[in-house]
Residue, then its C-alpha position, 0 to 999 in steps of 0.5 A: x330796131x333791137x327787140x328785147x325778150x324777157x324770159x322770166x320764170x313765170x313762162x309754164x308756171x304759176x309762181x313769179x317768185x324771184x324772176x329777176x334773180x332767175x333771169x339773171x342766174x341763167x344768163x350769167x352761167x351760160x356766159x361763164x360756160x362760154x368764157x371758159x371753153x372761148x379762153x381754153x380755146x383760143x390758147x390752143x389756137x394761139x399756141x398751133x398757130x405761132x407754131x405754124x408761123x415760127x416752124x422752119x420751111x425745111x421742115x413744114x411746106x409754108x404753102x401748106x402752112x399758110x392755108x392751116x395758119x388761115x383756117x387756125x386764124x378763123x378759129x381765132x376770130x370767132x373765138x375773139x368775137x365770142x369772149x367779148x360778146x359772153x364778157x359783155x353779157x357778164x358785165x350787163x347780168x351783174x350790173x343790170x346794163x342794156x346791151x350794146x347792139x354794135x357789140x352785137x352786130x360785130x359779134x355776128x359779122x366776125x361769126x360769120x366771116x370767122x366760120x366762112x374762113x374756116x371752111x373756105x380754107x379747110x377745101x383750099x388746103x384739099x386744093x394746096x396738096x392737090x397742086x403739090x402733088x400735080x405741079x411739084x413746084x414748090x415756088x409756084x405752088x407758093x404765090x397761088x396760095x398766096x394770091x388765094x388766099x389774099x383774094x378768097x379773103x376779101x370775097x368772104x368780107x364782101x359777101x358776109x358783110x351784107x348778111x349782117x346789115x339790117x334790111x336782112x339780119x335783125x338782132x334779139x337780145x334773149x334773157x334781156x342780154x344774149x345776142x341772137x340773130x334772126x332773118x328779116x321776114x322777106x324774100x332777098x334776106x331769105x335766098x341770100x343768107x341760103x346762098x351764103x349756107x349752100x357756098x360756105x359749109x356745103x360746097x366747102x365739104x364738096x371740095x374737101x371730100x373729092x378733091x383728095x380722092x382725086x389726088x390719090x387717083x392722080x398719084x396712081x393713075x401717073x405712077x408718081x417717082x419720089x418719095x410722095x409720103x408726105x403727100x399721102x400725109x397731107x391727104x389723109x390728114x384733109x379726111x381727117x378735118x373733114x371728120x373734125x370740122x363736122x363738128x364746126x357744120x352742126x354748131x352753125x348750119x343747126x341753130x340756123x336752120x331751126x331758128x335763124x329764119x323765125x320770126x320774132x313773134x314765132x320766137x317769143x311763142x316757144x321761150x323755152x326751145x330758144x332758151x334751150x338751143x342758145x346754150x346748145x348752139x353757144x356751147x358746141x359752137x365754142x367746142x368746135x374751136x379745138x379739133x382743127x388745132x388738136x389734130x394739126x398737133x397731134x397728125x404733124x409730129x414738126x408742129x409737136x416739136x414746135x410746140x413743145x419747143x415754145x412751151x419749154x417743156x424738157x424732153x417733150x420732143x424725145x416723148x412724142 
């Protein structure tokens, strides 16, 4: 069942002056917000993720590759999921439509798998470098990522699907138009979505904060011969995600631990707080597409090159 919330204007004050227009005004400009930071977004993280595909193996560790191309893919994805839920929204503000609640659901499948891939990957690449640096082979190392990568993926659909299925997940439609997902008020959908918080965000910041420290106590610990720079780059380059990716916890852990586990009737008491934490959530979600792709192109001077080379920009390469 889809529940409708109406915000009107008359919510804390007397005047119903112009409630609709209100209504209306506030929903399309959080819509444009959203449009604008999703399209600057997903070009950034189309344009670091040809150069990911495009740049040669000689240059850039293609098992490497592979995970940053995986974690760029989730960006992506939840870019792509926010553009056509925000354009919806537009099309329902301007022309006074009932929103789709299959667009809706589809927006939070593809949020939830797009935001368990990126934090999946962002511990499997702290892992890949791990195996660089303990095994050294280089074709090895390269069908375990594959084989992860291929199996971590399908583990994530098969665990987030369920989330989104109607006996835990329902679907508020605030403003008239903006989706908002919130938890069915029982135990199962309760303990499941908590499970999927603490494997996903929780354990994926376990994974990427010791596994590098483990890495450099290993490269230490066997007095490594050869050049293990790039190693060393790798893994300074993972603390740097993790400082990056916060960014991507606090846009989905804080709307859902405020709001996610609310019943609907708690919602439409206190109008005003959900209204303001939509935008907040909305907007530092779609921000959050942009550091992992912003640090890969400025840490990795290969992918610098790459992407100067596809934008064909004269005499970037010699600047930077």
């Amino acid at each position: 069942m889809t529940t409708i919330i109406m915000f009107s204007y008359e919510v804390g004050n007397n005047s119903s002056t112009n409630t609709t227009d209100f209504d209306k005004t506030a929903t399309i400009t959080e819509s444009w917000i959203c449009v604008v930071l999703i399209v600057a977004g997903l070009l950034i993280n189309i344009l670091v993720l040809t150069a990911l595909v495009t740049v040669s193996d000689e240059i850039f560790n293609k098992s490497v590759r592979l995970i940053f191309s995986i974690i760029v893919g989730g960006c992506i994805l939840i870019g792509t999921s926010g553009l056509i839920l925000s354009i919806m929204n537009l099309i329902c503000g301007y022309f006074n439509l009932t929103p789709s609640i299959g667009v809706c659901r589809a927006y939070i499948g593809l949020y939830l798998i797009g935001g368990a891939v990126r934090y999946t990957f962002m511990a499997t690449s702290a892992i890949v470098i791990f195996l660089l640096v303990r095994l050294k082979n280089a074709v090895k190392i390269w069908k375990i990522s594959v084989a992860l990568t291929v199996v971590l993926l399908l583990i994530i659909v098969a665990l987030c699907l369920p989330a989104i299925s109607e006996s835990m997940t329902g679907v508020l439609f605030i403003q008239g138009v903006s989706c908002f997902p919130y938890s069915k008020s029982n135990s199962n959908a309760d303990i499941y979505l908590g499970f999927l918080i603490i494997l996903f965000p929780v354990l994926s910041y376990v994974i990427v904060i010791t596994v590098p420290i483990l890495t450099l106590f290993y490269l230490k610990q066997h007095n490594i011969s050869g050049d293990v720079s790039p190693q060393r780059a790798l893994i300074k380059f993972t603390f740097l995600l993790i400082i990056g990716n916060t960014l991507n916890l606090l846009s989905q852990l804080v709307p859902i631990i405020e709001f996610y586990g609310r019943h609907p009737v708690d919602i439409q008491d206190d109008e005003d707080k959900v209204i303001t934490m939509l935008y907040y959530r909305s907007i530092l979600n779609y921000i959050s597409l942009l550091p992992s792709s912003l640090m890969i192109i400025l840490y990795f001077k290969s992918i610098r090159h790459q992407v100067c080379s596809l934008l064909k920009l004269k005499g970037c390469r010699g600047k930077f």
